[in-house]
C-alpha positions in Angstrom: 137.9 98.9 35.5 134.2 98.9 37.0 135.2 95.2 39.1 138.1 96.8 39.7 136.8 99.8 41.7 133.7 98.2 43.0 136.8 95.9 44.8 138.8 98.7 46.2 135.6 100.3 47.6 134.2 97.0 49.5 137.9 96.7 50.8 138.1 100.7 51.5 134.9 100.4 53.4 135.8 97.3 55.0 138.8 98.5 56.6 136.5 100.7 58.9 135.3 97.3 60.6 138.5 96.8 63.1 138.7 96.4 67.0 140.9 97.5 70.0 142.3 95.9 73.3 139.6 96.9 75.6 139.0 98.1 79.4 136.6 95.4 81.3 138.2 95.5 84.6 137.3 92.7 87.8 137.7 93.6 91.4 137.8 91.7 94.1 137.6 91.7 98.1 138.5 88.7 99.9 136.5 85.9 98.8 133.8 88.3 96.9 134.5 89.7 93.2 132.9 92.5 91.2 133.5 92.8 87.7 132.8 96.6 86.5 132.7 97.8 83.0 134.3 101.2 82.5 134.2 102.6 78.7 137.0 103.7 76.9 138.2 105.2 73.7 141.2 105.2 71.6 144.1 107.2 72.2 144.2 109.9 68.9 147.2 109.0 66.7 149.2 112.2 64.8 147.9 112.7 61.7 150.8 113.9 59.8 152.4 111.5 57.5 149.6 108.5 58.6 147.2 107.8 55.6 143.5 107.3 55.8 143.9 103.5 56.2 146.8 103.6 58.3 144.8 105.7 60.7 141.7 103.2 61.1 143.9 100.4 61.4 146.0 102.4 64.1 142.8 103.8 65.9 141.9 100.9 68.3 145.5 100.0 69.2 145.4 102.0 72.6 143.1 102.5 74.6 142.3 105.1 77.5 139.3 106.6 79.5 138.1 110.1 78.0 138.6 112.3 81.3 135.0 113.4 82.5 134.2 116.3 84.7 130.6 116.7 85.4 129.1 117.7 88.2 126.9 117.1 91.2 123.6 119.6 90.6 120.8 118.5 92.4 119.3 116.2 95.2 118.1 118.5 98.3 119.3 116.5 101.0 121.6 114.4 99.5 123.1 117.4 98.1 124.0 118.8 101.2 125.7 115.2 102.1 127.8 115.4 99.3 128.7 118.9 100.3 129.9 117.5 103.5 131.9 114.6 101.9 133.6 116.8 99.3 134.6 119.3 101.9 136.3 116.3 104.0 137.8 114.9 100.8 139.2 118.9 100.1 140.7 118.7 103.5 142.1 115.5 102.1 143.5 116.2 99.0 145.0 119.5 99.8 147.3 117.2 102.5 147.7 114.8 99.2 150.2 114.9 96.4 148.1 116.5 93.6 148.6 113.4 91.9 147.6 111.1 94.6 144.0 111.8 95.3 141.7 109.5 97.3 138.5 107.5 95.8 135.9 106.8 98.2 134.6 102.9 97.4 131.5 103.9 96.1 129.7 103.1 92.6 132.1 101.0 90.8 134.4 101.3 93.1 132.1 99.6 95.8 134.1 96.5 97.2 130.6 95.2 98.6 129.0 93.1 96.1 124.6 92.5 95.7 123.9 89.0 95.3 121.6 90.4 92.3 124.1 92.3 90.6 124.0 92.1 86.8 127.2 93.3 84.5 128.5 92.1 81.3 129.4 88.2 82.3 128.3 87.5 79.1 131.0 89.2 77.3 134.0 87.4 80.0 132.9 83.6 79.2 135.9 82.4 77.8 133.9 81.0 74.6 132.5 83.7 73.1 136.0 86.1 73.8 137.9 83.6 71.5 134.5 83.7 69.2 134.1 87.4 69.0 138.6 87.9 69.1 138.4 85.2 65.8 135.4 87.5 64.3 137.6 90.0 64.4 140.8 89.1 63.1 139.1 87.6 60.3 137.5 90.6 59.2 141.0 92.3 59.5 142.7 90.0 56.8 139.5 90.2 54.6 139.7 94.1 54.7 143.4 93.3 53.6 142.4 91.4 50.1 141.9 93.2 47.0 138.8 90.5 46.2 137.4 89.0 49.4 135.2 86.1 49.5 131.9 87.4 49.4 130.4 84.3 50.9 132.5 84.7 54.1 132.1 88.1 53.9 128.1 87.2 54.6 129.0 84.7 57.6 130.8 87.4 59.4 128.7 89.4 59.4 125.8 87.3 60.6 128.0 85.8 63.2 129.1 89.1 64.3 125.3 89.8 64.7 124.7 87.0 66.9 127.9 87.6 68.8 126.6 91.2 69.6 123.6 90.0 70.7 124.7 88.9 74.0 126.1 92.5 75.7 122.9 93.8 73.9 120.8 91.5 76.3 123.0 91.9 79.1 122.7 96.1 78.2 118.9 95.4 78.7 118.8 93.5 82.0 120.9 96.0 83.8 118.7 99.0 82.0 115.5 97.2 84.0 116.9 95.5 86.8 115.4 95.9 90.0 118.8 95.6 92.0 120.7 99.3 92.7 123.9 98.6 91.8 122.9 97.4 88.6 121.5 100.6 87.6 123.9 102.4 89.1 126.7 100.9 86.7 124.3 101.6 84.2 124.0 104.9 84.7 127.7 105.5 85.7 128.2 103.8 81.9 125.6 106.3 80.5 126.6 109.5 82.0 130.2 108.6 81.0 129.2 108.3 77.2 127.3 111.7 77.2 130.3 113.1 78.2 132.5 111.3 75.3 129.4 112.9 73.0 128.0 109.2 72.1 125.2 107.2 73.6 124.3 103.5 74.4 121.9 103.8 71.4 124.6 104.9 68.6 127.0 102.3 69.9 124.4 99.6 69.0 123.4 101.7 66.1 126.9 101.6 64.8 126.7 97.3 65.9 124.5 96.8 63.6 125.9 98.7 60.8 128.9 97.3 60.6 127.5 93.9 60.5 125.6 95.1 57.9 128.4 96.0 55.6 129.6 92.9 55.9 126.4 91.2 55.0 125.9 93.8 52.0 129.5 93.0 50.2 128.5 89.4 51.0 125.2 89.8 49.0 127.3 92.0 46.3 124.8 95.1 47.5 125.6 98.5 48.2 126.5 99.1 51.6 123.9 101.2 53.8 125.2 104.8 54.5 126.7 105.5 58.0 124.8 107.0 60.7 128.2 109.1 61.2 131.0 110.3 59.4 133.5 107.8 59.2 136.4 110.6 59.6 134.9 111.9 62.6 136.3 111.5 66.2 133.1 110.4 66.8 133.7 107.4 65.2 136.8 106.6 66.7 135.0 107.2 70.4 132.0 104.6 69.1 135.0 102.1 68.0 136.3 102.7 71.5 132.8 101.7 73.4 131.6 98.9 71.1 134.9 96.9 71.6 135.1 97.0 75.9 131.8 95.4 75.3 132.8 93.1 72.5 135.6 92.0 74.5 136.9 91.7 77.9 140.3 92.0 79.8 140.8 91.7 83.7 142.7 93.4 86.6 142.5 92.5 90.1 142.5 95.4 93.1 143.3 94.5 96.9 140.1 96.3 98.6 141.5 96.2 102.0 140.5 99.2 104.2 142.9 98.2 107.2 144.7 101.0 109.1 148.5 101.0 109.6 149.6 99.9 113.2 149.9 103.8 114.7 146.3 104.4 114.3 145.2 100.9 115.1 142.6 100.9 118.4 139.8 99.3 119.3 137.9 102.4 118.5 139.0 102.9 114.9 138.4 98.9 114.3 134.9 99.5 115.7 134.4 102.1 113.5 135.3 100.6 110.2 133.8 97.1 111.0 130.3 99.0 111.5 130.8 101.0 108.4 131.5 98.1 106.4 128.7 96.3 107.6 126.4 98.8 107.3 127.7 99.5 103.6 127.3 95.8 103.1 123.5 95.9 104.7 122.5 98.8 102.5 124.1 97.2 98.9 122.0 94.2 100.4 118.9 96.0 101.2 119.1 97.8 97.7 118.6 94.5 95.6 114.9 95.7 95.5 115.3 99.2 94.6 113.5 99.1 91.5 110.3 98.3 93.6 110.8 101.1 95.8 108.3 103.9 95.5 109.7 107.5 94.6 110.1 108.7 98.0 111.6 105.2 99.1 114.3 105.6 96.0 114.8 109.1 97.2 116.0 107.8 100.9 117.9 105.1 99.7 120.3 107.5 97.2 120.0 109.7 100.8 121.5 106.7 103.1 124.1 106.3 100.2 125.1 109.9 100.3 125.8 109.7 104.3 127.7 106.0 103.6 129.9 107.9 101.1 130.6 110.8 103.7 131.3 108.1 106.5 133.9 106.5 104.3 135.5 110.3 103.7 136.1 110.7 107.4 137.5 107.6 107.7 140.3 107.9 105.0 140.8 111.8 105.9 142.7 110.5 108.8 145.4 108.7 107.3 146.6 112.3 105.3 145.8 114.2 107.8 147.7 111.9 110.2 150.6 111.5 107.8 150.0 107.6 107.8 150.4 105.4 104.7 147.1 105.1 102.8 145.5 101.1 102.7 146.2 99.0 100.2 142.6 99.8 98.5 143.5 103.3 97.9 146.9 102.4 95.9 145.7 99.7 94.1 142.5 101.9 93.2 144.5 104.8 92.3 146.9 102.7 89.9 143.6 101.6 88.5 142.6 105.1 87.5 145.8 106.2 85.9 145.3 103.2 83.6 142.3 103.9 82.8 142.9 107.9 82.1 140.9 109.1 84.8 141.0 110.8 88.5 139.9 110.4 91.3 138.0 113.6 91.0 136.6 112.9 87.6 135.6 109.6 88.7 133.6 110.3 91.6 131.9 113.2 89.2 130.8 110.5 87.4 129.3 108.5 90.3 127.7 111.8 91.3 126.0 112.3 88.2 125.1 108.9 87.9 123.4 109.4 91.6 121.5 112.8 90.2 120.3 111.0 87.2 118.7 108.0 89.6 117.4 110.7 91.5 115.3 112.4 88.8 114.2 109.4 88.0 113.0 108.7 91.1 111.2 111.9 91.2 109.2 110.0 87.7 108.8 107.4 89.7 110.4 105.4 86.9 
């Protein structure tokens, strides 16, 4: 009777360890890509009439973007920029389908890509998907098994652990990399798991526990008690994180910015050649940010603020003009209904990611 419910625990407790399709998106512009990592968590299943297993096992079937809306607070001048671009994108929108809102390429959405940029290529070599997607799987049947083999049990979870080990050092370079886009994604990433209610520290904290589970019913030891409830949300919005860096997907956008024959001239091709290239110059010029001093860091997040209200005025016209919108902002927008998110929320989250880069700055850090 003791085996017996020593078995169903290790299983119970098992069943915890399971893994979702994931959101790791690629974008691409002509002949130059971008891969961007946007976190997700599982859609919440009904409760009624779903058992406690059932509902782990069903938790990291979907998944969608948590909808953020957080704010632009501070940055003197820069905040007055973003005034100024959100006023022109209100002009925008209010000529837009509610459902149709326009996202300026900026952040992620940047279709100009730094030669330095740093993001999770790790996790998209072919190899270690089919590693980590075999990991996975396996553990799935062994949480199925009234007596699991202990000794696989053990390799699991140290090759889980080594597995892990490669977003963990790709986590670290873009933490301390010296290029801006880099720590921009990062903290795009970061300011989008406050808002979820985790952080980039409790998804590796909950990494490592779950390898150690497996490692402790390999052993035939207790497991070590989780950090977080296991019937929480919370757990479900960890799950969420840890796999779209465990795993990756792809989707391609079209980041053309061309205007539709009415409002093609030789002034409005003038104007969005310069503004590309100067976008292109500044995402060029930023690869040393990290060595910038404060008040150098502080300019740059100003010249980006007066890119992103450049590339307002620019697509105002094609509302306010009743034109068709380019191909970028379609393919963008399909994007963020995929992903859960608008346009709004999204460029919220770019905004805070700028304010956070900002105090920083001011630390010099």
């Amino acid at each position: 009777m003791a085996l017996s419910q020593k078995s169903a625990g290790r299983s119970n407790l098992a069943i915890w360890i399971c893994f979702s399709a994931v959101i790791l998106w690629r974008w691409s512009c002509d002949a130059t890509q971008k891969r961007v990592t946007f976190i997700g968590i599982p859609a919440r299943p009904a409760l009624d009439g779903i058992s406690r297993a059932q509902l782990v096992r069903n938790a990291g079937l979907t998944s969608t973007a948590s909808q953020c809306d957080l704010g632009c607070r501070e940055g003197s001048f820069a905040k007055g920029l973003c005034h100024k671009a959100r006023r022109l994108r209100g002009i925008l929108r209010s000529a837009a389908a509610e459902d149709d809102e326009t996202i300026v390429p900026i952040g992620p959405f940047c279709p100009f890509v730094s030669d330095s940029f740093v993001n999770m290529e790790a996790c998209m070599e072919e190899g270690h998907r089919k590693n980590m997607e075999r990991i996975i799987n396996r553990v799935d049947q062994l949480a199925e098994e009234a007596m699991p083999d202990t000794q696989e049990q053990l390799r699991l979870g140290q090759e889980m652990r080594e597995a892990d080990s490669k977003w963990r050092a790709n986590l670290m370079q873009m933490r301390y990399a010296e290029d801006f886009q880099t720590r921009e994604l990062f903290e795009f990433t970061e300011a989008h798991l406050r808002h979820l209610g985790v952080s980039i520290a409790e998804v590796e904290s909950f990494a490592s526990w779950q390898a150690d589970v497996l490692e402790s019913f390999g052993r035939r030891q207790l497991p070590p008690t989780p950090s977080v409830d296991p019937s929480s949300d919370k757990v479900l919005h960890l799950r969420g994180v840890l796999d779209s860096l465990r795993l990756g997907g792809k989707h391609t956008v079209a980041m053309s910015f061309a205007p539709p024959k009415a409002m093609d001239s030789p002034v409005v091709q003038e104007e969005l050649q310069k503004l590309e290239r100067d976008h292109a110059a500044l995402i060029n010029f930023g690869q040393r940010y990290g060595a910038f001093d404060s008040g150098g860091k502080k300019i740059f997040l100003d010249q980006v603020s007066m890119i992103e209200e450049r590339w307002a005025v620019y697509l105002a016209r094609f509302r306010l003009m009743g034109e068709p919108v380019p191909s970028y902002m379609s393919g963008a927008s399909d994007l963020l209904k995929r992903l859960g998110l608008t346009a709004s929320r999204a460029e919220k989250l770019v905004s805070e990611a700028h304010d956070l880069m900002r105090k920083k700055a001011d630390q010099n850090v």
